[in-house]
N, C-alpha and C positions, 0 to 999 in steps of 0.2 A: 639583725646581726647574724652572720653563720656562722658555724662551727670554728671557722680556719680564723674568722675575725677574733673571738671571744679569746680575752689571757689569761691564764694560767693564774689561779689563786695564789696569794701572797704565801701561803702554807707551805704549799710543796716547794715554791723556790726559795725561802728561807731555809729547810732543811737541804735542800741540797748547796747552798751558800755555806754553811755549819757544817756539812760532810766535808767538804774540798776544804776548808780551814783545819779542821780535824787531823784530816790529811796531810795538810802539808808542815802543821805542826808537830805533827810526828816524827818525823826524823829528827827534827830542830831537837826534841826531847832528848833523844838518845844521844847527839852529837854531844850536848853542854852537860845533859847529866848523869851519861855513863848507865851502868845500867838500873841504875835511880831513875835513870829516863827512860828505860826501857821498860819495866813497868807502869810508866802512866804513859806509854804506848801505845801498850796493847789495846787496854779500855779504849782510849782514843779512838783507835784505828778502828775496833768490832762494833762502836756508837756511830762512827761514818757509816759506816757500811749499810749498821741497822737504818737510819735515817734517809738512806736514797733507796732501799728496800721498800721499807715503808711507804715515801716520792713514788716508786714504779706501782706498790697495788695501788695509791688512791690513784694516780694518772688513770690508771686500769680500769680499775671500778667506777670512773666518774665519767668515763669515753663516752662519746652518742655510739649511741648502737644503730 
């Protein structure tokens, strides 16, 4: 099998599934709950982020060289 065949561990695309929900719950927060919902935004939004951060080093570090 080469490189281009092999798929991407359940890991990294689970968190990137969890980042894009993250996301797009986010707004939804703030629209219904003001800005009650704009505090559990933020976190939201900075746990997306860190979790497709995270997705780009392993992709990174796992690459053939």
């Amino acid at each position: 099998m080469t490189v281009s065949q092999q798929a991407v561990p359940v890991q990294p695309q689970r968190w990137a599934i969890i980042a894009i929900v993250l996301w797009t719950v986010a707004p939804i927060c703030v629209v219904y709950g003001g800005w009650a919902g704009l505090i559990v935004m933020l976190p939201a939004w900075a746990y997306g982020t860190r979790l497709l951060r995270r997705r780009r080093q392993w992709l990174s570090a796992n690459a053939p060289r």
